[in-house]
C-alpha positions as CSV (number, residue, x, y, z in Angstrom):
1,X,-35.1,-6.1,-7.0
2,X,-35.9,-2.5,-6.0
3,X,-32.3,-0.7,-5.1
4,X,-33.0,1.8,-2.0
5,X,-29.4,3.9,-2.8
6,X,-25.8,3.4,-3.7
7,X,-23.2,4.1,-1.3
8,X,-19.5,5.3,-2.5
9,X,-16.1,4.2,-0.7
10,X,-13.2,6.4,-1.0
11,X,-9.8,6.9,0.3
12,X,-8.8,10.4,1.6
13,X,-6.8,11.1,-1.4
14,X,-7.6,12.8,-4.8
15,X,-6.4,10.4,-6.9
16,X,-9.4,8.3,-5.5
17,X,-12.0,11.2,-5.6
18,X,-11.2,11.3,-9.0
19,X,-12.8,8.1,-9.4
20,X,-15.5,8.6,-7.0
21,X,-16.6,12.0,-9.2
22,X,-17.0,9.4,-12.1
23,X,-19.2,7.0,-9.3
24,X,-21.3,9.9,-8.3
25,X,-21.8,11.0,-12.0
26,X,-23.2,7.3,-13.0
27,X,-25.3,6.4,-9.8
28,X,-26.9,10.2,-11.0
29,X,-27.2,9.3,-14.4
30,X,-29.4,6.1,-13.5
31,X,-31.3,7.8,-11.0
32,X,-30.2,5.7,-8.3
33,X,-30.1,7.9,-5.0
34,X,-26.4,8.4,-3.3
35,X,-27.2,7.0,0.8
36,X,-23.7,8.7,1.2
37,X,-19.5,8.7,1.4
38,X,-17.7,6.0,3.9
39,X,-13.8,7.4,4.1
40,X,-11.8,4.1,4.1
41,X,-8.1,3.9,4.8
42,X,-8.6,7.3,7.1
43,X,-5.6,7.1,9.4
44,X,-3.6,4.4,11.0
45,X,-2.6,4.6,14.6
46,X,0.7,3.5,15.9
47,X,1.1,0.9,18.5
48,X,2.2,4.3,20.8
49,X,-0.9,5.7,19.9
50,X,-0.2,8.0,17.3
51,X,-2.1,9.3,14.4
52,X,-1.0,8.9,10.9
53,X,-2.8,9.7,8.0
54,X,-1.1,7.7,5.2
55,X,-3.2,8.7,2.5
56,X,-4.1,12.4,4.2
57,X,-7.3,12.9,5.7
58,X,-11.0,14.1,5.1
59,X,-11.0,13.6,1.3
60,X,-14.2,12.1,1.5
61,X,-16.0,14.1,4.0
62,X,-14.8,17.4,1.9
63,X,-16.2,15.4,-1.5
64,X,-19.6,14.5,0.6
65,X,-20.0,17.9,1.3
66,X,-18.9,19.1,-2.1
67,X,-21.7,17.3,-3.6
68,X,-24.5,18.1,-1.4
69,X,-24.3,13.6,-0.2
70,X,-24.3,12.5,3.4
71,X,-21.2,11.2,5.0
72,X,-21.0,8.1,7.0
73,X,-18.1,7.8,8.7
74,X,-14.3,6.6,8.1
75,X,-12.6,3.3,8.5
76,X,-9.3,3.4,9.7
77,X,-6.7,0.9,9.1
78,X,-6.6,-1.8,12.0
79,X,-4.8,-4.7,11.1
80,X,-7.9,-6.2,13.5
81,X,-10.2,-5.8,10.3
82,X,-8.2,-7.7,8.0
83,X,-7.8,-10.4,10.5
84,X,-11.6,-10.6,11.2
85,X,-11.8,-10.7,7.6
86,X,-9.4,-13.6,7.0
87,X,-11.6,-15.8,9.4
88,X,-14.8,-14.9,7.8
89,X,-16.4,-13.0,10.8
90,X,-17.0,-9.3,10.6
91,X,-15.5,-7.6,13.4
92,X,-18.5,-5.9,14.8
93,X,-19.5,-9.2,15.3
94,X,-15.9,-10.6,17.2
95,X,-15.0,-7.5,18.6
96,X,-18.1,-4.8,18.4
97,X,-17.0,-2.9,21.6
98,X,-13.1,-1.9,20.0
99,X,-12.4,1.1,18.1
100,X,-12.5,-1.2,14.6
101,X,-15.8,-2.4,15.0
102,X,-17.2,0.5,16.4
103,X,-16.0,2.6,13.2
104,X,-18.3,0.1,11.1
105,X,-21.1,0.3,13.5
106,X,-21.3,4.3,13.5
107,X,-21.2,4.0,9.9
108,X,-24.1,1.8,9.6
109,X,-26.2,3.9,12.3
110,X,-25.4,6.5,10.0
111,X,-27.1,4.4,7.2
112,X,-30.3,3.1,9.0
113,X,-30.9,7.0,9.6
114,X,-30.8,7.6,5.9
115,X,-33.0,4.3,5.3
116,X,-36.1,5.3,8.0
């Protein structure tokens, strides 16, 4: 089966770009095209409505650009997206209008751009 791209998942922090050097360096190697960087884990916001960046922030878009690949987006962590998870349904298909799902649908506008 023909494979259009690879796509690389990162967390914002360097001990994960690390590994997502190595990623880029293989998917290269094998001429497979890079579709671009999703930042997962991005921030976490508090109940109040806080910000937090647990793991820092913007790793990924700073890699992305650092090696000339499109970024797609981030995920932040909503507890939301585990849950849809757990039941088996994604949550841009249980709850596409919140902030959760809307993070996974930007990212895969993002993608069918890259695809067209």
């Amino acid at each position: 089966m023909p494979l259009d791209g690879g796509i690389i998942v990162t967390t914002p922090q360097e001990a994960s770009l690390g590994v997502v050097r190595k990623g880029i360096a293989m998917f290269k190697k094998v001429n497979v095209p890079l579709l671009g960087i999703v930042e997962n884990m991005s921030y976490f916001t508090t109940p109040n409505g806080e910000r937090v960046e647990i793991f820092g922030h913007g790793g990924g878009r700073t890699e992305a650009a650092r090696q000339d690949i499109p970024f797609l987006g981030e995920v932040p962590i909503f507890t939301e997206i585990r849950e849809a998870g757990d039941r088996g349904v994604p949550i841009v298909v249980s709850a596409p209008q919140k902030t959760a799902g809307q993070a996974f649908i930007q990212i895969a506008e993002a993608l069918r751009k890259r695809l067209v």
